[in-house]
C-alpha positions in Angstrom: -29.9 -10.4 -15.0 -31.6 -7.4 -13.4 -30.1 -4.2 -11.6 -30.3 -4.4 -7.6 -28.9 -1.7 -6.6 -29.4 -0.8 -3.5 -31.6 1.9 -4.8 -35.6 2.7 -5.5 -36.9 0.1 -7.3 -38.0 2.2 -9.9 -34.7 3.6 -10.5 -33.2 0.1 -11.0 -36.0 -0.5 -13.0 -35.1 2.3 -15.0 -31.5 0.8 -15.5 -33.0 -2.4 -16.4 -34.9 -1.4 -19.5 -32.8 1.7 -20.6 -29.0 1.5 -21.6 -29.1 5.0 -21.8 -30.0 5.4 -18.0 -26.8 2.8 -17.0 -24.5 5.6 -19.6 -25.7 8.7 -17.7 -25.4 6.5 -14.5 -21.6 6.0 -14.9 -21.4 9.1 -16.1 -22.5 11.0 -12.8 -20.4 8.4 -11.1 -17.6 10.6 -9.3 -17.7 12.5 -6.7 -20.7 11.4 -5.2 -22.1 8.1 -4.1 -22.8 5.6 -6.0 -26.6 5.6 -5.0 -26.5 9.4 -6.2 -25.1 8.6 -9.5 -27.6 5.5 -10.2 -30.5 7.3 -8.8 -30.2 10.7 -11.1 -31.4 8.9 -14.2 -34.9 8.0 -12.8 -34.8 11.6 -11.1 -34.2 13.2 -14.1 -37.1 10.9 -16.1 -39.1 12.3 -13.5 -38.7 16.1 -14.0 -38.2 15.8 -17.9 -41.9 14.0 -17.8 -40.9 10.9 -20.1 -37.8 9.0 -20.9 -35.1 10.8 -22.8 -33.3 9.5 -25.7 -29.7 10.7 -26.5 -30.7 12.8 -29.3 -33.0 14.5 -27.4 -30.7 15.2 -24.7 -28.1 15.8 -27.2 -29.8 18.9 -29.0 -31.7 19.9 -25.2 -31.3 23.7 -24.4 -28.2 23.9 -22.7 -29.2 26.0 -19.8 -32.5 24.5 -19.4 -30.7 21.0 -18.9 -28.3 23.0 -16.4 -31.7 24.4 -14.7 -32.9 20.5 -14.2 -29.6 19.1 -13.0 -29.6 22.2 -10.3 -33.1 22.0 -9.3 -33.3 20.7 -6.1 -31.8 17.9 -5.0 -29.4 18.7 -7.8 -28.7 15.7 -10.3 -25.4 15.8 -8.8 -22.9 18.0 -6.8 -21.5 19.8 -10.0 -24.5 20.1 -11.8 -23.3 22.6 -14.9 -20.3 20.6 -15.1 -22.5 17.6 -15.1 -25.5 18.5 -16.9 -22.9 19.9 -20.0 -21.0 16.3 -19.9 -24.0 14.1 -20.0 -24.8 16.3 -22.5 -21.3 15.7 -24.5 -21.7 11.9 -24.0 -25.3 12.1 -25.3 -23.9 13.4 -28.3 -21.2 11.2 -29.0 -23.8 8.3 -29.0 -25.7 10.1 -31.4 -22.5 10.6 -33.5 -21.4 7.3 -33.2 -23.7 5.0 -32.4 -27.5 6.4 -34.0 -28.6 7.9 -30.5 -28.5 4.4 -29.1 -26.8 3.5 -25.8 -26.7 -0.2 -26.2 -25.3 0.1 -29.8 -22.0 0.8 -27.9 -21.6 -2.6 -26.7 -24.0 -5.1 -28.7 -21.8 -5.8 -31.7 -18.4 -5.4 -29.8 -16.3 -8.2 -31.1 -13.7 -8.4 -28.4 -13.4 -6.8 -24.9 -10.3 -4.5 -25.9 -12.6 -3.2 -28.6 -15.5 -2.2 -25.9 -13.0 -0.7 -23.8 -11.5 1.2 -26.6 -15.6 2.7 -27.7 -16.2 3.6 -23.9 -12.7 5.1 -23.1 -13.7 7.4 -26.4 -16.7 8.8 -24.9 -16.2 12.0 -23.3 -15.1 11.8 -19.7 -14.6 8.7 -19.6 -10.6 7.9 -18.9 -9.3 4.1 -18.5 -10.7 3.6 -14.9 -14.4 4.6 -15.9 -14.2 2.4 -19.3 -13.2 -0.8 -17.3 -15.9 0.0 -14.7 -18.2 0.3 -17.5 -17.0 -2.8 -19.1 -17.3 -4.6 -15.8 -21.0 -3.5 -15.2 -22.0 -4.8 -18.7 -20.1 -7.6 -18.1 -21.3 -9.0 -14.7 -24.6 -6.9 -14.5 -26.3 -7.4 -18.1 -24.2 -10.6 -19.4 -22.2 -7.8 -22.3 -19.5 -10.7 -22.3 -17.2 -10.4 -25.7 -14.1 -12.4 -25.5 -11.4 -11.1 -23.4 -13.9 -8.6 -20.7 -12.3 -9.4 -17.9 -9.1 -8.0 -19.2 -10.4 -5.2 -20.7 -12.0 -4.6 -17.4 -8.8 -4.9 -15.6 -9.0 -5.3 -11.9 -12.8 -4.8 -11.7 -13.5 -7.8 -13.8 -11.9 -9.8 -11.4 -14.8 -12.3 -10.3 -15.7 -11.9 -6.8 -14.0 -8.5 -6.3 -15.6 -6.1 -4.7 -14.1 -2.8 -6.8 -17.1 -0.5 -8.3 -20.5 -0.6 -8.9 -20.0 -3.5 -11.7 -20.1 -5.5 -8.0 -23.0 -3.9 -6.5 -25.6 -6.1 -6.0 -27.1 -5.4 -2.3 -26.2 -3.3 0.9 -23.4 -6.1 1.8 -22.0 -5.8 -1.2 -21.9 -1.8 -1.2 -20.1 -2.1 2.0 -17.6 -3.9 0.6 -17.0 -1.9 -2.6 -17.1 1.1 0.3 -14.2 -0.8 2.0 -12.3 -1.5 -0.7 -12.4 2.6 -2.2 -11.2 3.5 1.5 -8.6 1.1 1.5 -7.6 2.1 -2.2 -7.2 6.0 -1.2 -5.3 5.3 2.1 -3.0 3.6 0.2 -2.7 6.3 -2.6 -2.5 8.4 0.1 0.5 6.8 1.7 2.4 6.4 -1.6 2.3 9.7 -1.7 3.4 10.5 2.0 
């Protein structure tokens, strides 16, 4: 399966090849759009020149990764904040996996064991882990017994929850929906 997202080509491209790019992806994935998030990885192939591994990103200047994150259009809306957590995630890979994304997920055994290696990367809370394990799930066929639980709700077949749904501009509208719905209601629970 291939990434199409509503998004440049090229940047779904980029997700298609690189495990690393779809990591950094989900990483930037709060507090901007979803097309933000997914697009930053290409944008920041661009400006690096090449296409970053985790080690190199991992041992990367600090500030100098801060300076490409802010450089306009920053990498995202926090971009020190972001810049130092890709940065942190980067490093766990390298720590825990040999610098390679996709070694999180290939010899997973069970879908509760993928959660539990994403939910362990930094930043990443319950929420983000089951997104993560839906996207690998129903984008790129990472199906170890027991996914769909371990994704929770957004491994639900034909929910429309996160990007793990995102397949076109319909589609996005109705992940929109359902987020809008979600905080209204979190909203009123609250009230």
């Amino acid at each position: 399966m291939t990434f199409s997202l509503p998004i440049d080509a090229e940047a779904n491209a980029l997700l298609d090849r690189d495990p690393l790019a779809v990591v950094i992806g989900l990483t930037l994935d709060q507090q901007i759009t979803v097309e933000k998030a997914f697009t930053s990885p290409w944008v920041l192939v661009q400006r690096l020149g090449h296409e970053p591994t985790a080690a190199e990103l991992a041992e990367f200047d600090p500030d100098a990764l801060i300076a490409i994150f802010a450089e306009p259009p920053a990498l995202h809306r926090f971009p020190k904040a972001m810049a130092a957590r890709v940065q942190e995630v980067c490093r766990a890979l390298v720590d825990h996996y040999d610098g390679v994304a996709a070694n999180l997920w290939t010899d997973a055994a069970t879908g509760a064991e993928l959660f539990r290696r994403i939910v362990a990367l930094p930043g990443f809370g319950t929420q983000k882990a089951q997104i993560l394990v839906a996207l690998l799930g129903k984008q790129l066929g990472v199906r170890p017994p027991g996914w769909r639980e371990a994704a929770g709700g957004y491994g639900e077949e034909n929910s429309f929850r996160s990007v793990a749904d995102i397949v076109d501009d319909e589609s996005l509208v109705k992940v929109r929906e359902y987020k809008k719905q979600a905080k209204a209601a979190a909203k009123a629970a609250k009230a």
